[in-house]
Each structure stands twice: as structure tokens, then as C-alpha cells.
C-alpha positions as a Markdown table, in Angstrom:
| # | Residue | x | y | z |
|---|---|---|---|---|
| 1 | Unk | -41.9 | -98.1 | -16.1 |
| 2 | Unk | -41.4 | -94.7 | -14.6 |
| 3 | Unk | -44.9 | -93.7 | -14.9 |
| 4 | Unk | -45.6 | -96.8 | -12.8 |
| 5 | Unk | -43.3 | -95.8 | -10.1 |
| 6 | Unk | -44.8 | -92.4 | -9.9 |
| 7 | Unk | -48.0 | -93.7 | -9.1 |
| 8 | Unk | -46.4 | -96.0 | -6.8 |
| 9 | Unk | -45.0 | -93.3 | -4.7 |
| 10 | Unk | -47.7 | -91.4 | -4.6 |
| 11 | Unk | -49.7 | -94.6 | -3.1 |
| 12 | Unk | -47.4 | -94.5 | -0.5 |
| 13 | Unk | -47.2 | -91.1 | 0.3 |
| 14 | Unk | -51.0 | -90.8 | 0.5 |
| 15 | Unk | -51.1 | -93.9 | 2.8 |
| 16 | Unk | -49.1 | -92.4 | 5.2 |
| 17 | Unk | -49.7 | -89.7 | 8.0 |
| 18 | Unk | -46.0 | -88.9 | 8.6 |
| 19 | Unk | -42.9 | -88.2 | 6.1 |
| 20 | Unk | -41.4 | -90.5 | 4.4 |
| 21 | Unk | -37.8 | -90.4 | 3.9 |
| 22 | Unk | -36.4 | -90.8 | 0.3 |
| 23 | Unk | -34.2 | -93.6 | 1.9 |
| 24 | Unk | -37.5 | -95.3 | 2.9 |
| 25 | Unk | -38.5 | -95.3 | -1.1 |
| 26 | Unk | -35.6 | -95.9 | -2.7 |
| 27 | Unk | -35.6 | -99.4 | -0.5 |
| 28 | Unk | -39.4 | -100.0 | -1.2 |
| 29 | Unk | -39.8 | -99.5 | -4.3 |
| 30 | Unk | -35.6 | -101.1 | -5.3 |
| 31 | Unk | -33.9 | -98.1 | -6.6 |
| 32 | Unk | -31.6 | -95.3 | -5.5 |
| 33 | Unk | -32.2 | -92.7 | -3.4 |
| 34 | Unk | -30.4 | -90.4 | -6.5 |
| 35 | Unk | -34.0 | -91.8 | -8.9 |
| 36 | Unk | -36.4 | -90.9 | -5.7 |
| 37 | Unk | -35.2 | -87.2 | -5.9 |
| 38 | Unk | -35.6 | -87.2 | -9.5 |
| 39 | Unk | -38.6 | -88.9 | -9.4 |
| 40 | Unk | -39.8 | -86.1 | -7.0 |
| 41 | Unk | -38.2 | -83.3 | -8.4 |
| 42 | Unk | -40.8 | -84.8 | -11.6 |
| 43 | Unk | -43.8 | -85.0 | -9.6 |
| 44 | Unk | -43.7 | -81.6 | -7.9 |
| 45 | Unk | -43.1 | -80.3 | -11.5 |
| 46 | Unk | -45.7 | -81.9 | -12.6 |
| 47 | Unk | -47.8 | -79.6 | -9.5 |
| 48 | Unk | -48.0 | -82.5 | -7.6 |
| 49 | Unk | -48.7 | -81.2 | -4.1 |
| 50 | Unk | -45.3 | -82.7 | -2.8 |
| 51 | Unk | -43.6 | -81.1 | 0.3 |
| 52 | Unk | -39.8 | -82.2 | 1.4 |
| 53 | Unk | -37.8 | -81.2 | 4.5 |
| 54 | Unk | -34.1 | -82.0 | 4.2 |
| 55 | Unk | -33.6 | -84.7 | 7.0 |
| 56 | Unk | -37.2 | -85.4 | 7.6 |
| 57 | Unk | -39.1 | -86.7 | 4.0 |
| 58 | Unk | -41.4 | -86.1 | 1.9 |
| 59 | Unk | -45.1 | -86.0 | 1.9 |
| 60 | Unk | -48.6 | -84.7 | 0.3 |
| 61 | Unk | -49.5 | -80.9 | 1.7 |
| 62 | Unk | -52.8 | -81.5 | 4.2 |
| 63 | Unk | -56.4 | -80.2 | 2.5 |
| 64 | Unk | -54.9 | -80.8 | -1.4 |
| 65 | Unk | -56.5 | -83.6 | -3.8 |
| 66 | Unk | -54.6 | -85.0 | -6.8 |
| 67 | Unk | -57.0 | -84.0 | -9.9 |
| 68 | Unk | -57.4 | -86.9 | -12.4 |
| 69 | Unk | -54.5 | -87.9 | -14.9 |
| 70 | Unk | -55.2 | -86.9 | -18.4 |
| 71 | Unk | -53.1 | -88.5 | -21.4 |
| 72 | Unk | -53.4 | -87.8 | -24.9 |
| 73 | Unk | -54.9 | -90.5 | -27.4 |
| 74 | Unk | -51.4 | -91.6 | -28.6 |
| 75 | Unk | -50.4 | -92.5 | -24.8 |
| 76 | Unk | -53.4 | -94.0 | -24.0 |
| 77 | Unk | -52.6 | -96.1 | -26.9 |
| 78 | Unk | -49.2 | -97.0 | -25.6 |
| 79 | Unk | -50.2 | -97.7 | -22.3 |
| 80 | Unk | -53.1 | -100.5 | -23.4 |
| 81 | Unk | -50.7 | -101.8 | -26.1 |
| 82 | Unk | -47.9 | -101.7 | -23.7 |
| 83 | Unk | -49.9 | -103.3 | -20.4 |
| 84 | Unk | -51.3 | -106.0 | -23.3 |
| 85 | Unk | -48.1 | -107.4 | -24.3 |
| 86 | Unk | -47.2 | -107.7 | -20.5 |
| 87 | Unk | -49.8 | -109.6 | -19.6 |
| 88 | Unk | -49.4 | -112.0 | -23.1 |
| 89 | Unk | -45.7 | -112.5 | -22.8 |
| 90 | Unk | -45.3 | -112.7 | -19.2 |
| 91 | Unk | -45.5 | -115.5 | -16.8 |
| 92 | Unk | -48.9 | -115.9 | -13.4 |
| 93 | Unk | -47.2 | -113.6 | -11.5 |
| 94 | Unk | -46.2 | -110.4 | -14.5 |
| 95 | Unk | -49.9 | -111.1 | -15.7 |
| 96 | Unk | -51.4 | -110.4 | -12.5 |
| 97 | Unk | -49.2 | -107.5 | -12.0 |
| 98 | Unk | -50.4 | -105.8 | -15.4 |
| 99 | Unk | -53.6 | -106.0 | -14.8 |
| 100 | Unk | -53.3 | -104.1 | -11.3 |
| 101 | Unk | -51.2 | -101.8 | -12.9 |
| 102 | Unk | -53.7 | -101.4 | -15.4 |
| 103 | Unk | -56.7 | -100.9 | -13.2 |
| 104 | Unk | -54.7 | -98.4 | -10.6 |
| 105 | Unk | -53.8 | -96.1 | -14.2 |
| 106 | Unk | -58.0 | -96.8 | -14.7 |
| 107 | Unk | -58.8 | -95.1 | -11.4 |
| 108 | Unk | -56.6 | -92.4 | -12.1 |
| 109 | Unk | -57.8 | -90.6 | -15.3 |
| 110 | Unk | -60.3 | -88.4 | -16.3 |
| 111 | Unk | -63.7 | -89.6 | -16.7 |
| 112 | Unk | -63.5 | -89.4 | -21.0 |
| 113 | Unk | -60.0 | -91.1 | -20.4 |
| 114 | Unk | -61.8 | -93.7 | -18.6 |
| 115 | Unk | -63.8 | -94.5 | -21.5 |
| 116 | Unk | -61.0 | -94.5 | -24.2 |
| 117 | Unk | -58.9 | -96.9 | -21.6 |
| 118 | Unk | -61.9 | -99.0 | -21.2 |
| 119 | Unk | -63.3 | -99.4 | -24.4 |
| 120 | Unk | -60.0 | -99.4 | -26.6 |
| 121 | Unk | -60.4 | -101.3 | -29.6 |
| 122 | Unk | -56.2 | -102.0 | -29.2 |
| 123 | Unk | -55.5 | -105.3 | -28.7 |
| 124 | Unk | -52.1 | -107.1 | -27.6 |
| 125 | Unk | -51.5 | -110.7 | -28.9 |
| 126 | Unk | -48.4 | -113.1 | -28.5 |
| 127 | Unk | -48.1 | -116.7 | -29.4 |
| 128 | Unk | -46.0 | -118.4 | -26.7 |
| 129 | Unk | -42.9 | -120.0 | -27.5 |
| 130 | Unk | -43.7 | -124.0 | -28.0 |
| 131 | Unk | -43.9 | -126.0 | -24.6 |
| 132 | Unk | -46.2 | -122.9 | -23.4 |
| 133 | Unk | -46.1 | -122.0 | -19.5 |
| 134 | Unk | -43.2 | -124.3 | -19.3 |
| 135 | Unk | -41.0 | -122.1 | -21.9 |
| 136 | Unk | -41.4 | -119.1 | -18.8 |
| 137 | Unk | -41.0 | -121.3 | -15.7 |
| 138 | Unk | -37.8 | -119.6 | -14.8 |
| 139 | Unk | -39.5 | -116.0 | -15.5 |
| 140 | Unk | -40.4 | -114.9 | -11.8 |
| 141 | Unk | -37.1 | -116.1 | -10.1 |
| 142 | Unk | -35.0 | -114.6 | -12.7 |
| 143 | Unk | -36.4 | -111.1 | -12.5 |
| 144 | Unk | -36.3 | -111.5 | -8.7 |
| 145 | Unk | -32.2 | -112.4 | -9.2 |
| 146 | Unk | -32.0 | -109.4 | -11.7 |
| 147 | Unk | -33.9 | -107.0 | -9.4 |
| 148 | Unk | -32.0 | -108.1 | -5.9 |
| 149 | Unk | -28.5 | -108.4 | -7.8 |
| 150 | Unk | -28.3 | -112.6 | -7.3 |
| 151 | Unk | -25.3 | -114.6 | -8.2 |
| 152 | Unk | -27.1 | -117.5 | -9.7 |
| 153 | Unk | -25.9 | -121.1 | -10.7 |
| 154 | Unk | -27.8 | -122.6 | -13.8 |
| 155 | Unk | -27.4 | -125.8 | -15.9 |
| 156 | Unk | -28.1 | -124.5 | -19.8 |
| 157 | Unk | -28.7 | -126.3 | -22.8 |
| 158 | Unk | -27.6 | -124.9 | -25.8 |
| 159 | Unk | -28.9 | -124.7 | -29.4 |
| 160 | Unk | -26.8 | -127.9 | -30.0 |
| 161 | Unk | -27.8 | -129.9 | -27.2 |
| 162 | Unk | -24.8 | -129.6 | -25.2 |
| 163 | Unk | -25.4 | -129.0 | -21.6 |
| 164 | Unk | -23.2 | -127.0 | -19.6 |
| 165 | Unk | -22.7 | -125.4 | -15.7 |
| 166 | Unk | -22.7 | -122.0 | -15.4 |
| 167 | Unk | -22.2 | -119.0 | -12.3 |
| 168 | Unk | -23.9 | -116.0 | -13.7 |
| 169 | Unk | -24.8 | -112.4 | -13.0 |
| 170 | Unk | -28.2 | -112.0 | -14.3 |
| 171 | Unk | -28.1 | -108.3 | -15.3 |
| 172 | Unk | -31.4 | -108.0 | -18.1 |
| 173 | Unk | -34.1 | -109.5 | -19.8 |
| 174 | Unk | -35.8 | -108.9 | -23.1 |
| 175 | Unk | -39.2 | -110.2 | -24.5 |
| 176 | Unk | -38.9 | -111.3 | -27.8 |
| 177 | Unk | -42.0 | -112.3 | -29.7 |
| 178 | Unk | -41.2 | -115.8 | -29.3 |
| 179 | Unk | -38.5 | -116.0 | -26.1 |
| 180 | Unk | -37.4 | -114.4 | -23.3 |
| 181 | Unk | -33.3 | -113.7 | -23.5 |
| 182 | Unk | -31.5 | -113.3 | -20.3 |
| 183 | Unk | -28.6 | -111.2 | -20.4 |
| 184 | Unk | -25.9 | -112.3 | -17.7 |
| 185 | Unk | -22.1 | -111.7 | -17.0 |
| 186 | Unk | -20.2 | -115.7 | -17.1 |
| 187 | Unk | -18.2 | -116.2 | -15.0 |
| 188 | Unk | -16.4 | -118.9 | -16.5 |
| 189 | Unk | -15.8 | -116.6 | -19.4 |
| 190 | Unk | -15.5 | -113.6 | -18.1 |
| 191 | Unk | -17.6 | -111.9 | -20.8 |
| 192 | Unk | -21.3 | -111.2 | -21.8 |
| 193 | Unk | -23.6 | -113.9 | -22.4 |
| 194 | Unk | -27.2 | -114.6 | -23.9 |
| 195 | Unk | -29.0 | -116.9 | -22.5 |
| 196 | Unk | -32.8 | -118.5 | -23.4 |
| 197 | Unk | -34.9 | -118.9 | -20.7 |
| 198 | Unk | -36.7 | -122.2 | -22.4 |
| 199 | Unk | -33.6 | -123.8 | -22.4 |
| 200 | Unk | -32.4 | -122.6 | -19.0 |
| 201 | Unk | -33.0 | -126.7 | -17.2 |
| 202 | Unk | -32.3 | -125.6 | -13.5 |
| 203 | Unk | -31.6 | -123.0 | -11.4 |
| 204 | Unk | -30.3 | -121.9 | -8.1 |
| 205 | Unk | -29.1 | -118.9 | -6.1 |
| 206 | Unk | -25.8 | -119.1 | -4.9 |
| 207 | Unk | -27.0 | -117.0 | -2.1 |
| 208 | Unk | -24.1 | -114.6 | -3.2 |
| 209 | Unk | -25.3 | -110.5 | -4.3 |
| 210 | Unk | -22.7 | -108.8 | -6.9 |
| 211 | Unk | -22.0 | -104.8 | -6.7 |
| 212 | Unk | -22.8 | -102.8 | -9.9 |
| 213 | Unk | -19.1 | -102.8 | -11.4 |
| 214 | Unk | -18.3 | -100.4 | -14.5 |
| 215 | Unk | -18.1 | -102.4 | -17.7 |
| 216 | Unk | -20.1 | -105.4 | -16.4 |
| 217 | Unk | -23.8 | -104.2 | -16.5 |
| 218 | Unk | -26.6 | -104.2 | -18.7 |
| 219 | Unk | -26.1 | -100.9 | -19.9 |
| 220 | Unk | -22.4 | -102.0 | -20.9 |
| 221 | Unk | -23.8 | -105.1 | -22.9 |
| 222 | Unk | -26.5 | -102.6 | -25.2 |
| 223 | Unk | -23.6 | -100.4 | -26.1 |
| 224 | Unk | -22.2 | -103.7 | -27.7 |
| 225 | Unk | -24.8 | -104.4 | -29.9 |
């Protein structure tokens, strides 16, 4: 994930003429400004050719060219494999976005990486939850709501049948081979709670955001388990 957003900041400082403030990324590409400076600090170790002026931005010194990425066999490996079960687990719109992401990583690497990326012999397979499509309907406006911090209301179904309303906090979501698992703060309870996208039956924003609150996020729930 933070390869990707390397690349994507480069994009955007190649495409523009003037600095670009780290306020300006952070917004753009949804995270803080504290990860932009990382994320730059990263880059210009790396010997990208990145200048910053305190007050003014960031952006790529005039008359330097990027020189090709180069990965060892092993990454490569875990970047098809990787991209592969994105595309099989994921819904139109996380497909799609794979295969750009694979394609802008293509144009990127060296001309005998090209090849290995190409012609890898790695393949990424998932068989879909039964129902299909319709087991991932609620995919793309979930990870919107988990991405934009959206109180949501949902009607769920659970493994007995019984349907209930809920007011969530959608913090995460995993991929398991055969579901996707959203990972929300109930309101109603007060606690953590699990909950299977295939058996989510509607959902709504509340048109409500929630602040980041110590005890209540995603990372809270993994130290849990």
C-alpha cells in the first residue's frame, strides 16, 4: 500500500510546474500531513530527486529523470501475487484499480523487470463467496465510509437469521478467502463488532463523520485478537 502511494506522489509532483505543499497531499491522496513527510523523507532517501522549502512544498529538482525501479525476484513475486488477489477478491471498481496499479508499477521498472512482471508464471485465484457479485455489493461504499470516516446505518442479518438495526463506525476490512469482514465500532453496544459484508441487507450514510478516538480504532480491535 505504501509503495503505491509513493508512486502516487511522485505522479503528482511530476505533473505539476509549481510546489506542492504537503497539506495539498495529505488531502489528495487521504492521509496525514505527519505520513507525507515520512513518505518524503522515504523517497529522497531513496535519491529521489525531491526538493522541500519549509512554507512553500515540495517538488522534483528541474533537468533530473527518475531512473527505472528495480525489485528483486521475491518482490516481484509479491507484487503480482499481491495485485492478483486484488483484482480476484475485489469488487468493478478494486479490479479496475489493480490493474492500473499494476500497469503504472509496469512502466516503471527496468527493462529485464518488465519481462519477469509480464511474463510471471504466478497466478492469483479466489473462488467468490456463493451469490457471486452480489456477496460484494456493499464493497465500494464501505471502503468509501472507512476511508472518509462515515457514520453509517445498516440493517444485518446474522448467522441465525435474525435481522437487526445498527449505527456503526466502519473502521477496517479484511479479505478472507471466502468473505469480506467489516470491522465497525456499535453503537448500540458500545463495543467492537464483526460484520459480513454478504449479509449486510442495506445501507446508508448517516451523513455524520466520527474523529479518530483512542481505544475505538482498528488498530485497538487487532490488539484484541
Amino acid at each position: 500500500m505504501r509503495t503505491l502511494r509513493l508512486f502516487a506522489i511522485l505522479d503528482r509532483l511530476r505533473l505539476r510546474r509549481r510546489p506542492v505543499s504537503a497539506e495539498t497531499l495529505a488531502e489528495t491522496l487521504g492521509v496525514s500531513v505527519r505520513t507525507i513527510y515520512r513518505d518524503m523523507s522515504a523517497l529522497q532517501s531513496m535519491g529521489a530527486p525531491i526538493r522541500g522549502e519549509g512554507g512553500i512544498g515540495y517538488q522534483i529538482e528541474k533537468g533530473y529523470f527518475l531512473p527505472p525501479l528495480h525489485f528483486d525476484p521475491d518482490e516481484l513475486d509479491a507484487i503480482v501475487l499481491g495485485m492478483g488477489l486484488v483484482a480476484a477478491r475485489g469488487d468493478g471498481p478494486l479490479t479496475n484499480a489493480a490493474l492500473r496499479a499494476s500497469a503504472k508499477i509496469n512502466a516503471v521498472l527496468s527493462d529485464d523487470d518488465k519481462d519477469a512482471y509480464s511474463d510471471s508464471p504466478l497466478l492469483a485465484y479466489s473462488v467468490h463467496a456463493e451469490g457471486g457479485g452480489d456477496s460484494i455489493a456493499f464493497l465500494s461504499p464501505l471502503r468509501a465510509a472507512v476511508r472518509k470516516r462515515q457514520r453509517l446505518a445498516i440493517t444485518y442479518r446474522d448467522l441465525q437469521e435474525k435481522r437487526s438495526a445498527r449505527r456503526i463506525r466502519p473502521l477496517g476490512l479484511t479479505a478472507f478467502d471466502a468473505v469480506w469482514l467489516l470491522t465497525g465500532w456499535c453503537e448500540k453496544r458500545s463495543a467492537f463488532r464483526n460484520f459480513r459484508i454478504d449479509r449486510i441487507e442495506a445501507l446508508e450514510s448517516t451523513g455524520q463523520t466520527f474523529r479518530r478516538e483512542p481505544g475505538r480504532e482498528f488498530k485497538d480491535y487487532l490488539r484484541t485478537l
